[in-house]
N, C-alpha and C positions, 0 to 999 in steps of 0.2 A: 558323557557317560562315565561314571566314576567304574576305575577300576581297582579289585582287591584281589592280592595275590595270596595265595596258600604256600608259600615259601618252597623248597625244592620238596616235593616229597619223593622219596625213599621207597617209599612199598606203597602198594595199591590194593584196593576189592573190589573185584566187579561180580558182582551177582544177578543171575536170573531165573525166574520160573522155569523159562522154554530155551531150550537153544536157538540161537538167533538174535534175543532178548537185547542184551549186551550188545552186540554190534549194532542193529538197530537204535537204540536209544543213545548209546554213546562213543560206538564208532569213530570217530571223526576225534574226539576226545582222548579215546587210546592212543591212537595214531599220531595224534603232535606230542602227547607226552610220553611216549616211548621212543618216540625221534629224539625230542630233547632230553629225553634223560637214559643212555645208553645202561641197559645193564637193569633200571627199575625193577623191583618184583612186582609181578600181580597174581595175585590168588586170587582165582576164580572158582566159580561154584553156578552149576546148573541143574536145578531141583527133576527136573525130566528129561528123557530124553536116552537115558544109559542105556545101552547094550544096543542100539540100534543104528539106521545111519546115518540119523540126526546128529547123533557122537562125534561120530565121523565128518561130518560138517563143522562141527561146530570146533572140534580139533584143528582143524584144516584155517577154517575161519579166526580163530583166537590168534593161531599162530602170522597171521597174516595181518592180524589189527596193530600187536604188538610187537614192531620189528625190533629186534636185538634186547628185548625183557627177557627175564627169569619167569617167563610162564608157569604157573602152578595151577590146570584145570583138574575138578572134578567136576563130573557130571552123573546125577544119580537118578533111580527109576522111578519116581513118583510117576501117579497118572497124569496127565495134561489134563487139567478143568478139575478134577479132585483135590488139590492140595490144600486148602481148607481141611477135607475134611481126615488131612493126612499129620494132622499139626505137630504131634510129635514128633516123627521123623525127620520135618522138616524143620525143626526147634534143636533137636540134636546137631542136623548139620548143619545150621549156622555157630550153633556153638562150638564144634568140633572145629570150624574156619575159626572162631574166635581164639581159641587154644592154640593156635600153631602160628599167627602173624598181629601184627602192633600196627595197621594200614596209618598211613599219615591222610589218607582220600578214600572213601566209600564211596561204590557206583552202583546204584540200585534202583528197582521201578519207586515209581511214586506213590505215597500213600492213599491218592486218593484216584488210581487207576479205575477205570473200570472193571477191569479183567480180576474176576476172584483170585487168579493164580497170581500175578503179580502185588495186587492190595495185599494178600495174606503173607507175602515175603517181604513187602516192605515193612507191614508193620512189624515181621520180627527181629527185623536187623535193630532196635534200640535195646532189647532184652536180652542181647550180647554185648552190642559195639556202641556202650552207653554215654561215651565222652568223644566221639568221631563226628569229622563233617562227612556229611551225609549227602552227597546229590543223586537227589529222583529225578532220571532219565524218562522221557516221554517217548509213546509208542503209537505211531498214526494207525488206529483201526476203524472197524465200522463203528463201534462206538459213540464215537466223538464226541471224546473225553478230554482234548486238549484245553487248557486253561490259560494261565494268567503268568507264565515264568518269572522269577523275579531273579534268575543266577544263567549267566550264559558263556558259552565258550566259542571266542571266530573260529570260524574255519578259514583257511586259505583257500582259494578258490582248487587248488591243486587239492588237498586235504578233501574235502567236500566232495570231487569227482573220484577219489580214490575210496571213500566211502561204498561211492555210490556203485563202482563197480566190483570191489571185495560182494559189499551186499548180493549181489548178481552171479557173481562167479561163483562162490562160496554155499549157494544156499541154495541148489536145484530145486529140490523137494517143496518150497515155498512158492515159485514161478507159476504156479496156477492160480494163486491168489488175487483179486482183482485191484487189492491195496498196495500189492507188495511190485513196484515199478521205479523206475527210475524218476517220473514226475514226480511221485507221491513222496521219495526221501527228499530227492535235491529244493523241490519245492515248497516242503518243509524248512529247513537247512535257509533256503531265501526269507521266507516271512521272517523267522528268528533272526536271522542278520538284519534286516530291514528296522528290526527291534531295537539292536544294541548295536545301530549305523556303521554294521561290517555287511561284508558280501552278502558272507554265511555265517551259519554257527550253528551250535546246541544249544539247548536249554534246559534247565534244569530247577526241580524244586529244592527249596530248603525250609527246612522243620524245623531248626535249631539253631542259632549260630552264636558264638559268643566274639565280641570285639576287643581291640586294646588301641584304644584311641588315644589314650594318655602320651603326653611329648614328655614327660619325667617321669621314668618306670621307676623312680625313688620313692615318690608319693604315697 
């Protein structure tokens, strides 16, 4: 499995439709690079969810993915399943994240989600964040929209169970869901490792990426 690193990044974006989103999708992902890079920022942003005690979850939640980061969450009040048809606002706050941070790593749903509310957020993060690597986080729902990964992150098998129970602790309101269990992440989290012959891992799309494969950057 060839591996490609993104050099130390500095600053981070994780974004989501819903609160939850984020952790879900790349969880496990926060959590090694907030270990290894003491201090990291992440600006976050969560298109729904404000004023309620999804907030408050998701507060709780962030602070718990990203140990010893420069946390920067906002969470604002769009409706859950309208944001389509909310495009303005939610075209503003991506650009209003884009005016305040320089991310070296973008974390965002996948372009080709099923869920209207994350497709319409991914596809706005390029009409901001136009020269950024980009990974689209996958989200196990009834759906079943999962695809083809071509970009993955191991987990340690520690990392992966610490996922697994943030998810759990963090997210009451969610627990009545029939997807939302501990098989359904960690068992996730397996096939993708079984993928790129680790334990575990994330997976993730990419839209865009540019290389420098050159051995004389003279050239």
């Amino acid at each position: 499995m060839i591996r490609l690193g993104a050099g130390r990044p500095d600053r981070i974006v994780a974004v989501g439709a819903h609160c939850d989103d984020i952790a879900i999708g790349a969880g496990g992902t926060l959590l090694a690079m907030c270990r290894a890079r003491p201090g990291i920022r992440v600006d976050a942003l969560v298109l729904s969810g404000g004023g309620t005690d999804r907030e408050q979850e998701e507060r709780a939640a962030l602070t718990a993915f990203c140990p010893g980061a420069d946390l920067r969450l906002t969470v604002l009040k769009l409706p859950d399943g309208r944001i389509p048809a909310h495009w303005e606002e939610a075209k503003a706050a991506v650009e209003e994240l884009r005016g305040r941070t320089e991310p070296d790593l973008i974390l965002a749903p996948r372009t080709d989600d099923a869920h209207q509310d994350h497709r319409g957020l991914a596809r706005l993060l390029p009409t901001a964040f136009r020269d950024h690597l980009v990974l689209g986080y996958e989200i196990v729902k009834w759906d079943g929209d999962l695809g083809r990964p071509v970009a993955y992150q191991p987990l340690s098998p520690r990392t992966a169970e610490e996922k697994v129970r943030l998810l759990q602790e963090h997210y009451p309101s969610q627990r009545h869901r029939p997807w939302y269990d501990r098989e359904a992440f960690l068992g996730l989290a397996r096939i993708r490792g079984i993928e790129c012959q680790e334990r575990y891992a994330e997976a993730f799309a990419v839209t865009k990426l540019t290389l420098d494969l050159a051995l004389d950057l003279g050239d």
